[in-house]
Each structure stands twice: as structure tokens, then as C-alpha cells.
C-alpha positions in Angstrom: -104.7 -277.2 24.3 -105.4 -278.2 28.0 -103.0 -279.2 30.3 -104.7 -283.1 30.4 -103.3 -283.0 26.8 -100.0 -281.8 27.8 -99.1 -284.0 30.3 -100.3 -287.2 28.7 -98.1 -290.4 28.2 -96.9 -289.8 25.1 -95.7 -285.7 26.0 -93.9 -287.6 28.8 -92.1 -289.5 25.8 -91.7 -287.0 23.9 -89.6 -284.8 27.1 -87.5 -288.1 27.4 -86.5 -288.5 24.0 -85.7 -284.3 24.0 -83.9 -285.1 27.3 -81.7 -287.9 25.5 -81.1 -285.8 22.6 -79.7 -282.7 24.6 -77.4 -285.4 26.8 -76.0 -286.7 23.8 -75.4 -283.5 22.2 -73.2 -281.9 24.9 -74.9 -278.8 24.7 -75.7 -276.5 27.8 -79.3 -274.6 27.3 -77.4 -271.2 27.1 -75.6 -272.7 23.4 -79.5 -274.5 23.4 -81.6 -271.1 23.4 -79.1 -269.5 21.1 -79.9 -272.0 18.5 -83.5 -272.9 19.0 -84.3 -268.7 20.0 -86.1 -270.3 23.0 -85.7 -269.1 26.5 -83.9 -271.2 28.9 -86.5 -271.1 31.2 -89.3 -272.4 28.1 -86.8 -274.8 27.4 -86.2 -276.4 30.7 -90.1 -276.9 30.9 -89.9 -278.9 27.9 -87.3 -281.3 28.4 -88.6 -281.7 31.7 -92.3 -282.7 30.5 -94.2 -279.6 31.6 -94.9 -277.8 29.0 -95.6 -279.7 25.5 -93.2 -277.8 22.6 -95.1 -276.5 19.3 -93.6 -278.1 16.3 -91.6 -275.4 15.2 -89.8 -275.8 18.3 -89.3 -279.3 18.3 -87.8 -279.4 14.7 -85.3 -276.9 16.0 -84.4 -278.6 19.1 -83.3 -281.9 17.0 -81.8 -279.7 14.4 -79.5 -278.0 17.4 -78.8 -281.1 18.5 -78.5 -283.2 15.4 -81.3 -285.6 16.4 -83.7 -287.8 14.0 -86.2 -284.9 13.6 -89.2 -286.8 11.8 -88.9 -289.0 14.7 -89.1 -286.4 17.0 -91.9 -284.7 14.7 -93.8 -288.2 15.2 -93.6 -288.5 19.0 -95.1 -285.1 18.5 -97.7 -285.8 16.7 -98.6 -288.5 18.8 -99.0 -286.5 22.0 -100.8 -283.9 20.4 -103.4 -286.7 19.1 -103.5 -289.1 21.5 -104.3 -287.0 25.0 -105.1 -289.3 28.0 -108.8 -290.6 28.7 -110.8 -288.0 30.7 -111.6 -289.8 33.7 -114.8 -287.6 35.5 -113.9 -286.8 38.8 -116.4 -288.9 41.5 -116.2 -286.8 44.5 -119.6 -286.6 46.8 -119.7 -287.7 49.8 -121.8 -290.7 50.3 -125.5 -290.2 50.2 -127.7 -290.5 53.6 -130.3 -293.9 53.5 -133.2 -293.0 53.9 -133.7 -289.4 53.5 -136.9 -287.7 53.6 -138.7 -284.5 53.9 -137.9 -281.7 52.3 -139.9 -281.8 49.5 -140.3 -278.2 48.7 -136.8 -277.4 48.6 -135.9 -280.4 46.2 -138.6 -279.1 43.8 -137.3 -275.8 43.2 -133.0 -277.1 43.4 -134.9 -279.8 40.6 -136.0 -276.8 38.7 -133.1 -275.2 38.8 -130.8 -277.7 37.1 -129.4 -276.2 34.1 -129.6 -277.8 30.5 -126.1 -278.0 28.5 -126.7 -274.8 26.8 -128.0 -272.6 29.8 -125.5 -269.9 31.7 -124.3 -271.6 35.0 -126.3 -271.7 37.9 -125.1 -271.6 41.4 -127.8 -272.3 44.4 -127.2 -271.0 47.8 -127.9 -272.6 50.5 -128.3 -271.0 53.9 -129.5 -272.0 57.5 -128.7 -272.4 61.2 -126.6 -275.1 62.3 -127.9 -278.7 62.5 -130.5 -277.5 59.9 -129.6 -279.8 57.4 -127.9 -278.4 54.6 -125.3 -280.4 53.9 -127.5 -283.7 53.7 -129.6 -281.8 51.5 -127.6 -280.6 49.2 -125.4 -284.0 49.0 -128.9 -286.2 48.6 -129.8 -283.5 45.7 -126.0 -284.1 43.7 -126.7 -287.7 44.6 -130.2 -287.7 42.5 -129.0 -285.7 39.3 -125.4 -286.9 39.2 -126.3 -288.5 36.2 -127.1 -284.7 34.4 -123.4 -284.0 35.2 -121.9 -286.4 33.1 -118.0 -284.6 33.3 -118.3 -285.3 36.9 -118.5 -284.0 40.8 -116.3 -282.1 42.5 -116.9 -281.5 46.3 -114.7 -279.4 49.1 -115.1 -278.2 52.4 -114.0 -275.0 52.7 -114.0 -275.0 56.7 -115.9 -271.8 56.8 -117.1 -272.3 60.6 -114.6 -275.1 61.7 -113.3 -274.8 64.8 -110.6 -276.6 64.9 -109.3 -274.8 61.6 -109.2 -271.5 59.7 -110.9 -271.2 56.7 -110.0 -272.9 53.5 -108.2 -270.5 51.6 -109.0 -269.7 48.0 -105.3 -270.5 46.7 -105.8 -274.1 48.3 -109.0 -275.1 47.2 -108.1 -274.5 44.0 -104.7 -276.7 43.7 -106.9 -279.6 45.3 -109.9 -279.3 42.3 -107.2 -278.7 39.8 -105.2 -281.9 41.0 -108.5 -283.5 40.8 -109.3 -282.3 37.4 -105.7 -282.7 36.5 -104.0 -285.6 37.7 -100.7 -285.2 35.6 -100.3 -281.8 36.5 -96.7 -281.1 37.2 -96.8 -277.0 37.6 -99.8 -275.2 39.8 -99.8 -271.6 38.8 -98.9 -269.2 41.8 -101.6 -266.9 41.9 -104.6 -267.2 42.9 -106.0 -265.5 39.9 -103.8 -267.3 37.8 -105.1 -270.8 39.4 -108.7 -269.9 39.2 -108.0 -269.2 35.1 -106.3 -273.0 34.9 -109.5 -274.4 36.6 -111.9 -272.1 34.1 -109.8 -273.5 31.4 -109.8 -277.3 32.5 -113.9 -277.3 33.1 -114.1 -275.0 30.0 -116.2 -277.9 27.7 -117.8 -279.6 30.6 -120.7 -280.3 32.2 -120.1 -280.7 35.9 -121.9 -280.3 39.3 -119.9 -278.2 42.0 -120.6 -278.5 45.9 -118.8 -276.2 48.5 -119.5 -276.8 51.8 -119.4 -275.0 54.2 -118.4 -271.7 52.6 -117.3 -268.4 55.3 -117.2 -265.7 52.6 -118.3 -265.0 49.1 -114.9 -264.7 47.5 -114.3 -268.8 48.6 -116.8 -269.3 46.2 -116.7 -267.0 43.8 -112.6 -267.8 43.0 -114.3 -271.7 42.3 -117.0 -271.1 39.9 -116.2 -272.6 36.3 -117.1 -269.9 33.7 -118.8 -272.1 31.4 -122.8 -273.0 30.7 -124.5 -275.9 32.1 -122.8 -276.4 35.4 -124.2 -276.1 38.6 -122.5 -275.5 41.7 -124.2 -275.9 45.1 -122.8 -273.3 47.6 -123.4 -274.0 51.6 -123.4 -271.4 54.3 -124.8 -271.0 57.9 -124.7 -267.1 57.5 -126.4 -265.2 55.2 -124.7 -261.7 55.5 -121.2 -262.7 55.5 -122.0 -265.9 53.9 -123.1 -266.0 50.4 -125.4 -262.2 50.3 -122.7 -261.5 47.6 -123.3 -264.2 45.3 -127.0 -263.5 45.2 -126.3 -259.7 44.9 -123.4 -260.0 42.1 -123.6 -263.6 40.7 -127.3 -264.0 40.4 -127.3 -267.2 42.8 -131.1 -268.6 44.0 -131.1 -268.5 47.9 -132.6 -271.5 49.5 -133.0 -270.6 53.6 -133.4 -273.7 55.6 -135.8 -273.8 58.5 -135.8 -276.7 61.0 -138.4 -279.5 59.9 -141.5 -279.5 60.8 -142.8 -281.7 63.2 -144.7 -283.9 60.9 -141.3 -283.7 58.8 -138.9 -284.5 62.1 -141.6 -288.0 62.8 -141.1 -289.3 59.5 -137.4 -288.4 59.4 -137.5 -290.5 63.1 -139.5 -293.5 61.4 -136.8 -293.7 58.9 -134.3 -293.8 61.9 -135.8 -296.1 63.6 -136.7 -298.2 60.9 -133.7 -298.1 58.2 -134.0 -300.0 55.0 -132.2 -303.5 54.8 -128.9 -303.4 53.5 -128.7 -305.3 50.2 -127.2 -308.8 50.4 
């Protein structure tokens, strides 16, 4: 069960009836795990709505604590049946009017766009800075958004900011499993631990990836869903301590930026100079 089901309306019901049902009783959650043979610490998840009891368990609970069990059972039964609505995470940045050029480079990200049944396919994009590659790579998600229809998920992982270190591994992942997530209450500790929840959550979907940005090839690699059909656009200025490892271990495409060229930069000017009208 995934963790959108757990921490959907009704489980929150459910914890507030089992909350009810202990205050009434009297009972402490040593006397509580005696009777139920739960640990205190399982226990305490469940009355506090993070973490959505199996049956058994629930028919113990009102049985320690002389509750209306079938009503319990049915609260139950609710939350297992009724998880929220997925709502696909939206998360690109805004596209750029107006783009052109490029052409070669669109063609081959196009033909690399996996169907729902292929193994997942992560692009790498590389190049000097100022190149480009962020624009690119945002117009391209813009254009086959619509193949992705579980959603976008987009972070910069600050791999040559400045003003800031790097985005570690441990944060990107709370931030796309709060995204993916909104209900959840408990973000594992581990970085492992938090890249298995975010495998888990995009497990059955069909979503488009882009990390910006990217200093190293383990803040990709810990974000990369495990399942087919999803694409994930990685952005690097470096090649060797950017993303060489992906393409060595990962089997990523590499597409190297170059500047434009000149006949590319004059159109990209005419678009500048001449922008299209905004709609009314």
C-alpha cells in the first residue's frame, strides 16, 4: 500500500476514532501492547495517523479497549478503499516564448522519449555555461508533458551555485517526496531509505524528471525512479565530474551543447527583438 493511501482522509479518521477509544479506556500503551502484541512504538504510529493498522490489528485494539469493533473494522475498510485523488505534480519552470534553434538536439531528446512499457531513460545534458541547457531542456519537458501523464517533477540541485553548496541527496529527496506525497507525516532518515519511499511512490507512474544543475553523479543517481517509462532529464556544465557516471553505469544518452551557430544566434535575436504578442 503506498503512503498516499495511508495518509488519506479517512486513515486520519480512523487514528481519531483509535485515539478516542484508548482515552476512554484508561489504558497506557505498555497494558496496550500487552494486549494487542503490538509494539509501543507501532502502536503510537497508529493512533497518531502515521502508519494505517492491518485489520488484525485494529480488531484487537477495540477488543483491548472494549470499542465497537465492526465500526472500527468499517472506518477501516474505508481507508483502505477510498485513498485520496492522485493529484500529478506540475512542477516546470515556465517555458521560454519564442524559442528556436536547436533543432538537432530536439530530434534525437524526441526520439528518446520512452513508451509506457520501455526501461527508463535518462538524457544527459552537458555544456559550458550560458550554453543553453536549461532552456533547452525545460522547452523539451514543456512540448511532451503531455507523454507524462503522472506528472513533472523539477529541482535544482545547485551543483555550481555560488552563493550555495550543493543540494544534498537527503534534501532533494524530502522535497520530491513532499511533492509526491503531500500527507506525508514521517520522511525516512536515510538517504537510502528515502530514495526506496520515492521508488515506491513513482513505482506505477509515468513521469518526466528534470535536475538542473547537477555537481555529481550520485545527486542523480539517488533521484532516479526505478520503474519503465519515465524519463528524467539530468543538467550538468561538467562532463567529468558531472554526469560521466551515468553514461558509464546508467546507460544515459549524452547530449554536449555547443554555442549556436551564427545563423542560429540571428534567429534567436529576431525572436528577441520581435516577441510574439501576448494573448488578450
Amino acid at each position: 500500500m503506498s503512503p498516499a493511501a495511508v495518509y488519506g482522509v479517512h486513515a486520519r479518521k480512523l487514528a481519531a476514532e483509535l485515539r478516542l477509544l484508548k482515552a476512554a479506556s484508561g489504558l497506557g500503551l505498555v497494558q496496550m501492547a500487552a494486549r494487542t502484541h503490538c509494539s509501543k512504538s507501532s502502536l503510537e504510529r497508529y493512533f497518531n495517523g502515521k502508519l494505517l493498522p492491518s485489520r488484525q490489528t485494529v480488531e484487537a485494539i477495540g477488543k483491548a479497549c472494549s470499542g465497537d469493533t465492526a465500526r472500527l473494522v468499517a472506518l477501516w475498510e474505508l481507508a483502505v478503499a477510498n485513498p485520496p485523488a492522485w493529484q500529478p505534480p506540475a512542477q516546470l519552470p515556465h517555458d521560454l516564448a519564442g524559442f528556436t534553434g536547436r533543432s538537432p538536439e530536439l530530434a534525437r531528446l524526441t526520439a528518446l522519449v520512452p513508451n509506457a512499457g520501455d526501461a527508463l531513460v535518462i538524457a544527459a545534458i552537458d555544456g559550458a555555461a550560458g550554453v543553453g541547457k536549461s532552456t533547452l531542456a525545460v522547452h523539451f519537458a514543456h512540448r511532451v508533458a503531455d507523454r507524462f501523464p503522472d506528472g513533472q517533477l523539477h529541482i535544482d540541485l545547485r551543483g555550481h551555485d555560488t552563493k550555495h553548496m550543493p543540494l544534498p541527496p537527503a534534501e532533494a529527496l524530502t522535497r520530491f517526496l513532499r511533492a509526491l506525497a503531500p500527507d506525508l507525516r514521517h520522511v525516512p532518515a536515510g538517504v537510502g531509505e528515502r530514495a526506496a519511499l520515492f521508488r515506491s511512490l513513482t513505482g506505477d507512474r509515468r513521469m518526466l524528471i528534470l535536475l538542473d544543475n547537477a555537481a555529481t553523479t550520485d545527486q542523480v543517481r539517488a533521484l532516479l525512479p526505478g520503474n519503465a517509462g519515465c524519463l528524467v532529464l539530468a543538467i550538468s556544465r561538467h562532463r567529468l565530474n558531472g554526469l560521466d557516471g551515468l553514461v558509464a553505469g546508467d546507460s544515459a544518452h549524452r547530449i554536449t551543447l555547443s554555442p549556436l551557430t551564427p545563423a542560429g544566434s540571428a534567429e534567436a535575436g529576431r525572436i528577441a527583438a520581435h516577441p510574439l504578442p501576448s494573448p488578450a
